[in-house]
N, C-alpha and C positions, 0 to 999 in steps of 0.2 A: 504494500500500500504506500501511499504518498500522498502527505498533509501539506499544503501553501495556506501561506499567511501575504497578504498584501504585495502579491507576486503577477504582473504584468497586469494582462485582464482578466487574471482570473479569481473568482469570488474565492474568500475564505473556505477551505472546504478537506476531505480526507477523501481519495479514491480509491479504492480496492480495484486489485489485479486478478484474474483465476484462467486456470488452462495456459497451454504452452503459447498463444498466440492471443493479442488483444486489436482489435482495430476500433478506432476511432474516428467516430463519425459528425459533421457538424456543419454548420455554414460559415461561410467566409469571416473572418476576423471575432469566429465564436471563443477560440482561444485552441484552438485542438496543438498546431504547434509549440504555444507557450508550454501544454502539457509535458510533451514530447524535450522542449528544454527542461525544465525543470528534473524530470528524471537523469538526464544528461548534467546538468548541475552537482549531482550525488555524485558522480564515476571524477569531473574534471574539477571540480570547486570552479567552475566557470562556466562561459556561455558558446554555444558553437558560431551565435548570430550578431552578438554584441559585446566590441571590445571591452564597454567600460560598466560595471557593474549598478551602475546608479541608473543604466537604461534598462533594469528591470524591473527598478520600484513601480508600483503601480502608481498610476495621476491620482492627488487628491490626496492621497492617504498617508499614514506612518511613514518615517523615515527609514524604517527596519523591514527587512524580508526574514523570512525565512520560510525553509525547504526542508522536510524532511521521511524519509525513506526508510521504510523494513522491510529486509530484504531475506530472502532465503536462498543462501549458497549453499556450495559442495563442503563451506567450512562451517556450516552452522549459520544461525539468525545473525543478521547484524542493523544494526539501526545505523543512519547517517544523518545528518543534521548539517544546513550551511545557513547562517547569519549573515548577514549583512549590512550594511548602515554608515552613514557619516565618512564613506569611503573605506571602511573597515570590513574584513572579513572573519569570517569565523565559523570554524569546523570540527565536529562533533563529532568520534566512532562509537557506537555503545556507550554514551554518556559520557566520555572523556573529550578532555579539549584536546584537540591534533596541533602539537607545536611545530611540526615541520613538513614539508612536502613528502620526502619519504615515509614519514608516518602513514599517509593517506594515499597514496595514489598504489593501484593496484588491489583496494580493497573494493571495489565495484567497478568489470568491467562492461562499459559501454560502447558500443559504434553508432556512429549516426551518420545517415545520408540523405542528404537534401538537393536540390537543385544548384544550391551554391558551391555544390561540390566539383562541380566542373570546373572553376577557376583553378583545382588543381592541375587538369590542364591547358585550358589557356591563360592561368593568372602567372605572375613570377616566380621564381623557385626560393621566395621566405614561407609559399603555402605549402611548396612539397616539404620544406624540411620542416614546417609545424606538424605536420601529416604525419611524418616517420618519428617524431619526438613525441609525439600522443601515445604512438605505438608501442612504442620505447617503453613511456612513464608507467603504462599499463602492464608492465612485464618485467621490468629489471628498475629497480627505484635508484638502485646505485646512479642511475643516469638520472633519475629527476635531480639526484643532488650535483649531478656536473651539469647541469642544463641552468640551475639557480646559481653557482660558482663562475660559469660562464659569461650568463648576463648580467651578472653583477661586476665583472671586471670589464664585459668591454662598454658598460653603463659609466665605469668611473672614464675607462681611457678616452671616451666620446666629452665625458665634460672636461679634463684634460685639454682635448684639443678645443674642443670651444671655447675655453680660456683662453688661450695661447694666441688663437684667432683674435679676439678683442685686445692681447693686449700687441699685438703687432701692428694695428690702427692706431696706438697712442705712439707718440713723436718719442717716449722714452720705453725701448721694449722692455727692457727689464731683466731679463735671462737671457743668456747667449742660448744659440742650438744645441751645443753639449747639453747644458743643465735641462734642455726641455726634455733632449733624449732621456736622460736616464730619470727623471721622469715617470717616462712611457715605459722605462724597461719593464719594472715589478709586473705593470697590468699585462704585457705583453707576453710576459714569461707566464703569468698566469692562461691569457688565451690561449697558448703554444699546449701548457698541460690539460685543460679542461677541451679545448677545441680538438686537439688528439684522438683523446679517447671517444667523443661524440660522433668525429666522421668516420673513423672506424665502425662504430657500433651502425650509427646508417648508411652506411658500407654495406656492411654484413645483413642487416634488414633490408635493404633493398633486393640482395643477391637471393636472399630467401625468396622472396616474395615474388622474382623474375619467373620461377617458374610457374605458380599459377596465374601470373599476370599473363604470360605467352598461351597456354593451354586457354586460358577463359576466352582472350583475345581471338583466338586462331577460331576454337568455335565456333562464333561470332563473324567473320570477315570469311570464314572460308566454306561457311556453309551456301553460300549463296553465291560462292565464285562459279565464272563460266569454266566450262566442261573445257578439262588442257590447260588453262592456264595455272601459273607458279602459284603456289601456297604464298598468302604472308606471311611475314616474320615480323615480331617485335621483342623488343630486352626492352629491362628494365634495368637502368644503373645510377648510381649515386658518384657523382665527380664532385672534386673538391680541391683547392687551394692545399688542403692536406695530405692528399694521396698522391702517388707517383700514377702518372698518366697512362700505364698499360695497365690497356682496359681489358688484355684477355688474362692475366695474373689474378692470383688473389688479392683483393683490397691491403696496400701494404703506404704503411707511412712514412713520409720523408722524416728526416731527422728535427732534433728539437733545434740544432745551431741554425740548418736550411728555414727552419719556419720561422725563427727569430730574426734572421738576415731578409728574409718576407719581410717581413714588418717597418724592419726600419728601412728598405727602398721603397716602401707606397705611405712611410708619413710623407711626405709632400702633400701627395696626392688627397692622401684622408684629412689632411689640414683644407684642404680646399674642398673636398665633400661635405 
């Protein structure tokens, strides 16, 4: 079941679930999708539709959401609870507060597909690697904690150079390029370690996933090919600034000095991005 409080458009209220399949039926902006978020809310502490958590409060109402789910796994009952509010989040397993990402993710998984899922392929490749880092968090948490370690160091080296940027417009820079470099080293040293292990690991999940993505695909395209002509083919692969570029090897990583020495040939560059 799943209880909403003051969550989108939909009225305060408790649903109950039964049988392996549920469909949901209603008219246009009755709220049937919100549903459909909200249980998705339990699995990510987040939203599939909307980056920022305050486009869920509902109009009019409390400043607080909250979402919560009992659930019956392969490990036994678990309750999920996510709060909201004042730009604050907050997340419940079995009556405990969850103080970290690892705590929670992988304890309810969810997939969801919508219409907007196509931008995974025609949108840029920051949806495909959200795509493979959802996958990820729902299976190895070791990586939700190098995904938080990650964006929190190239969070700092982005204000970093946005400093540096502002203070290069004043008639007194202030630090020579040496002092900026090093600097950047620590956060950079940290991207080299945390950015490592991430494109490896969707590396390796892409490469899994290659072969049902070609079997589903082939299917699909070559059921309806004309009689004689070539079967398609598609792969599935994950490229990266961190992998060495032979694409028929196993996903293998350049070194930490190689990816450091990256880094400091495109500050120019990333000062002017």
């Amino acid at each position: 079941s799943i209880s909403v409080r003051n969550f989108r458009n939909l009225d305060a209220q408790t649903v109950a679930f039964f049988g392996p399949a549920t469909v949901v039926i209603g008219r246009n902006g009755q709220g049937k999708t919100s549903l459909i978020e909200a249980i998705y809310l339990l699995a990510q502490a987040k939203s599939f539709r909307a980056p920022r958590l305050a486009d869920l409060i509902a109009w009019g109402g409390e400043d607080t959401v909250s979402v919560e789910g009992i659930l019956t796994t392969a490990s036994g009952e678990k309750t999920v609870r996510v709060e909201f509010g004042g730009g604050k989040r907050t997340v419940f397993l079995n009556g405990n507060l969850v103080t970290s990402a690892k705590g929670f993710y992988g304890e309810v998984i969810a997939v969801e597909f919508t219409p907007d899922d196509l931008q995974l392929v025609k949108g840029g490749p920051s949806g495909r690697r959200l795509f493979l880092d959802r996958i990820l968090s729902m299976f190895d948490r070791t990586s939700v904690e190098m995904l938080v370690h990650y964006n929190r160091a190239l969070k700092h080296r982005n204000q970093l150079l946005s400093a540096r940027r502002i203070r290069k417009r004043n008639l007194n820079p202030g630090s020579s390029e040496d002092d900026f470099s090093a600097e950047l080293d620590p956060w950079n040293q940290l991207l080299v370690r945390y950015g490592s292990t991430l494109a490896l690991r969707r590396a390796l999940l892409a490469q899994e996933l290659s072969a049902d993505f070609m079997e589903n695909y082939g299917s699909l395209a070559n059921s309806s090919a004309i009689a004689g002509a070539r079967a398609e083919e598609v792969h599935l692969q994950y490229c990266s600034d961190y992998l060495l570029e032979d694409a028929a090897a196993e996903p293998t990583l350049r070194s930490p000095e190689e990816l450091l020495a990256r880094y400091d040939s495109t500050q120019d560059r990333d000062l002017r991005l």
